[in-house]
C-alpha positions as CSV (number, residue, x, y, z in Angstrom):
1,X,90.7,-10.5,95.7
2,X,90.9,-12.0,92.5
3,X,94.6,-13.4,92.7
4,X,92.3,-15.1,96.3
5,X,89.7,-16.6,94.1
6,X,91.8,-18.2,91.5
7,X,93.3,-19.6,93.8
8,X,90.6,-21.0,95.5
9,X,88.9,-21.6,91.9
10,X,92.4,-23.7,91.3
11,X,92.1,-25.8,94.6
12,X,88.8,-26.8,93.9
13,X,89.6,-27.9,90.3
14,X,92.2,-30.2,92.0
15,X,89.9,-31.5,94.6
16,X,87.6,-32.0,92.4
17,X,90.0,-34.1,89.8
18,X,91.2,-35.9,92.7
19,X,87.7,-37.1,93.5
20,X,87.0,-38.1,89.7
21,X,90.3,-40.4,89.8
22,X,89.2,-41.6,93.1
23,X,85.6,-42.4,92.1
24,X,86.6,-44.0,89.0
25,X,89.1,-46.0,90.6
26,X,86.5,-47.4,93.4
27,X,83.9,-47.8,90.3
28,X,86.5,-50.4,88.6
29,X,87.2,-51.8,91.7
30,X,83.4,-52.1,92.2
31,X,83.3,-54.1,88.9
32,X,85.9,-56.7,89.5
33,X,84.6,-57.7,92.3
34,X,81.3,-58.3,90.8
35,X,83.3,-60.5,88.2
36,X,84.8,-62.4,90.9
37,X,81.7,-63.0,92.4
38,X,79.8,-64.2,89.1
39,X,83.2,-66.3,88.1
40,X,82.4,-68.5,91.6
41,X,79.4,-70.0,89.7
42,X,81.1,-70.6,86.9
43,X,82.3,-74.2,86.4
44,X,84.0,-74.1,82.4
45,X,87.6,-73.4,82.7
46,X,87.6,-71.4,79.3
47,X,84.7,-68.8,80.8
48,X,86.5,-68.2,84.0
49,X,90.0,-67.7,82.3
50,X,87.9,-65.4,80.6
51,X,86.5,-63.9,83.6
52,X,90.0,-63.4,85.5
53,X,91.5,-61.9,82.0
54,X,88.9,-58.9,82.8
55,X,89.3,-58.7,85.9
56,X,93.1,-58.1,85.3
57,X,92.4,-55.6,82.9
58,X,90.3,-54.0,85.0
59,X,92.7,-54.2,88.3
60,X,95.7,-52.6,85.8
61,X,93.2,-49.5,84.8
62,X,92.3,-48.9,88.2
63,X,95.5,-48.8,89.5
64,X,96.1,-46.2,87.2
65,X,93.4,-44.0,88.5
66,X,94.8,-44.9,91.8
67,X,98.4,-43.6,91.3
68,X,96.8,-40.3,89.9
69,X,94.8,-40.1,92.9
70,X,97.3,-40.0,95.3
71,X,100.3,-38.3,93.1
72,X,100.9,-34.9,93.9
73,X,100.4,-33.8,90.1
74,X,96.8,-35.0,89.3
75,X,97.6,-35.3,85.2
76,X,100.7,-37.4,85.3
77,X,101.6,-40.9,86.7
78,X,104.8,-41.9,87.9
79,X,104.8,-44.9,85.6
80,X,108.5,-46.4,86.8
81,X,106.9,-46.8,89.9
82,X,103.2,-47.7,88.6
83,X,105.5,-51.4,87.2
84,X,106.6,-52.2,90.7
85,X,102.9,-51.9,91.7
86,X,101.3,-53.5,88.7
87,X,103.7,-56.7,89.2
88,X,103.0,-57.4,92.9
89,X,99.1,-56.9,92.2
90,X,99.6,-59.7,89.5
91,X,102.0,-62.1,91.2
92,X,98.9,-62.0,93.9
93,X,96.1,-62.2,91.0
94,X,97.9,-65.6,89.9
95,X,98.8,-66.7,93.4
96,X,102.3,-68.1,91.6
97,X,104.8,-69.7,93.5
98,X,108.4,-67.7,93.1
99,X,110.3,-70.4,93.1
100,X,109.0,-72.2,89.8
101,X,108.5,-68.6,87.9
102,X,110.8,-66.0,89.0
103,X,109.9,-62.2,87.8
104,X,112.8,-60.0,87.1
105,X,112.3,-56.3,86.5
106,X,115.4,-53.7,85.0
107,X,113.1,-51.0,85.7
108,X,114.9,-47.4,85.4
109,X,114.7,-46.3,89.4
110,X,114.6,-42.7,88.1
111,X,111.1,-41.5,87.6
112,X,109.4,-41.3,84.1
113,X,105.8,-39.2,84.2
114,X,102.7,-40.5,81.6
115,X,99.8,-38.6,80.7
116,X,96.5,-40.7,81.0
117,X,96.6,-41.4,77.2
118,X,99.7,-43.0,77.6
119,X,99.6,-44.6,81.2
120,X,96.0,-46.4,80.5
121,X,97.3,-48.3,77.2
122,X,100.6,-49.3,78.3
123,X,99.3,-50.7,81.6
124,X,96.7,-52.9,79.0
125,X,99.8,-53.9,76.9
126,X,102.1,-54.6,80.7
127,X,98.8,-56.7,81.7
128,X,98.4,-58.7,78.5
129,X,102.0,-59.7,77.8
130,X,102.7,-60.6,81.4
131,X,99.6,-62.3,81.4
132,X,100.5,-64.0,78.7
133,X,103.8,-65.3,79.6
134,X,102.0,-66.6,83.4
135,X,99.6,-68.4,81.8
136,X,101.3,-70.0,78.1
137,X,105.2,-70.3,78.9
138,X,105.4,-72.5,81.5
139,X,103.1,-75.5,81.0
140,X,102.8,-78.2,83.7
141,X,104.8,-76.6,86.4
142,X,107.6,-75.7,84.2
143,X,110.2,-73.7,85.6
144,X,111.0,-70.3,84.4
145,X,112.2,-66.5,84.1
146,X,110.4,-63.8,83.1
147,X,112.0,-60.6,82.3
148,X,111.0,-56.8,82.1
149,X,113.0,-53.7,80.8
150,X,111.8,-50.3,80.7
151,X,114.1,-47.5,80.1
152,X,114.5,-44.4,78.2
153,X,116.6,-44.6,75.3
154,X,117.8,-41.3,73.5
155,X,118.8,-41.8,69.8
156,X,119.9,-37.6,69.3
157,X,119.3,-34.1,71.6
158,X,116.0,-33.2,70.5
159,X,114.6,-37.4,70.1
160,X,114.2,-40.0,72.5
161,X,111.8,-43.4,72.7
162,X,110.5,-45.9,75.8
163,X,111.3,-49.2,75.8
164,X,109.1,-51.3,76.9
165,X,110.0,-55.2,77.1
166,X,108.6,-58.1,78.4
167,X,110.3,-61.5,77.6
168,X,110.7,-65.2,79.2
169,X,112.2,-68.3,78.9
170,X,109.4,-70.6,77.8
171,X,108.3,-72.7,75.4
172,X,108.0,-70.2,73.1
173,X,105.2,-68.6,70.8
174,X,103.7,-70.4,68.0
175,X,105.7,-69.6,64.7
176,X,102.2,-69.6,62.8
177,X,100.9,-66.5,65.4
178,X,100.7,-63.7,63.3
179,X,100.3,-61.0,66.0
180,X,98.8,-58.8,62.8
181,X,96.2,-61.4,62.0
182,X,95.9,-63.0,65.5
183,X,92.7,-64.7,67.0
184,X,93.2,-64.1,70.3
185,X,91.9,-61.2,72.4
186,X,94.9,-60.4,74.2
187,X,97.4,-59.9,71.4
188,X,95.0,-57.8,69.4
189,X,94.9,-55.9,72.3
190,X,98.6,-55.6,72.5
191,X,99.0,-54.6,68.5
192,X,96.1,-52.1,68.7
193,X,97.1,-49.7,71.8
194,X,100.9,-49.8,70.8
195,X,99.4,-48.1,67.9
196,X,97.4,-46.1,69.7
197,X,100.8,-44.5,71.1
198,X,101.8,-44.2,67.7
199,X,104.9,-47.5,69.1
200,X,106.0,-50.4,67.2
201,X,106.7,-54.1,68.2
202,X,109.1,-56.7,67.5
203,X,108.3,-60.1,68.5
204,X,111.9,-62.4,68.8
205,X,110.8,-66.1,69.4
206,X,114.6,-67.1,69.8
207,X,115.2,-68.7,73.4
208,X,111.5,-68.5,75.0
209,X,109.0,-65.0,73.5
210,X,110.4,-61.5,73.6
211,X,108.3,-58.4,72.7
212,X,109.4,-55.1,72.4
213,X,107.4,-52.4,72.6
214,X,108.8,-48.9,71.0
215,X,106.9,-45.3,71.7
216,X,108.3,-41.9,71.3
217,X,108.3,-39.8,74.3
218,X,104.9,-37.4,74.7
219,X,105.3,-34.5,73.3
220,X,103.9,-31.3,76.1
């Protein structure tokens, strides 16, 4: 009887986390499309860049919550296979034509499994620096590439690290950014979670923008 209700007592925990994911995912949901319904008033370009740069950030959290909703082990995310998602919800988002910016993704096929305090900030560094390269490296119809790597690279037995890199073929980054002393929103973003997941980044202007994001593995 007691080996019964544990059981039952562990089933309910998991329905119960489910519905949390579920409901938190609908809530975002819920919240962009309020933003896209206040950014159809809006006139300023600035303001509704603004507007849309939520909403993204928004979209990439709730996908999160998503892919833990429907994965089979509610507290970790597939996050090989969250990247496949995230890049066709923002090829849609920016409604870009493939054959002026072409996306290429070396994505390791082999799953890699994120706890929530990992998946949530590298889908806000994923959104800003593809974001980023959409929006700044291909001015006036420009054609370009944009490139992401993310793979598992093991320096000994007992130590390994993601990479995490997202690079294209632009016109290139500013040489007076400073992404330590940065204005904008987006890159503060990017500086702040990678240390939240105790990475590093290296920033190669050579050729178009690279960034490299570096994070140990989670420890159990």
């Amino acid at each position: 009887e007691e080996l019964e209700a544990s059981t039952i007592s562990l089933h309910e925990k998991e329905v119960l986390l489910k519905e949390i994911h579920h409901r938190v995912k609908n809530n975002l949901q819920v919240i962009s499309s309020l933003l896209n319904l206040q950014s159809e008033k809006i006139k300023q370009p600035e303001l509704l860049e603004t507007f849309m740069e939520s909403q993204n950030r928004i979209r990439a959290m709730a996908l999160v919550h998503e892919k833990l909703y429907l994965s089979k082990n509610l507290s970790l995310i597939d996050f090989t296979e969250y990247i496949h998602s995230f890049i066709s919800q923002m090829s849609s988002s920016y409604n870009l034509d493939p054959s002026i910016i072409k996306m290429h993704m070396d994505a390791e096929m082999q799953p890699h499994f994120f706890k929530i305090d990992t998946a949530i900030p590298c889908s806000l560094i994923l959104n800003e620096l593809i974001s980023n390269s959409y929006k700044y490296a291909f001015p006036q119809n420009r054609k370009g590439n944009i490139y992401l790597n993310f793979k598992l690279e093991k320096e000994t037995k007992d130590t390994s690290h993601y990479i995490l890199q997202v690079a294209d073929d632009g016109v290139g980054i500013s040489p007076e950014i400073d992404i330590k002393k940065t204005s904008s929103l987006g890159l503060q973003l990017v500086d702040m979670l990678t240390e939240q997941i105790e990475g590093t980044i290296i920033l190669d202007r050579k050729n178009g923008t690279k960034f490299t994001i570096r994070f140990p593995v989670e420890k159990n």
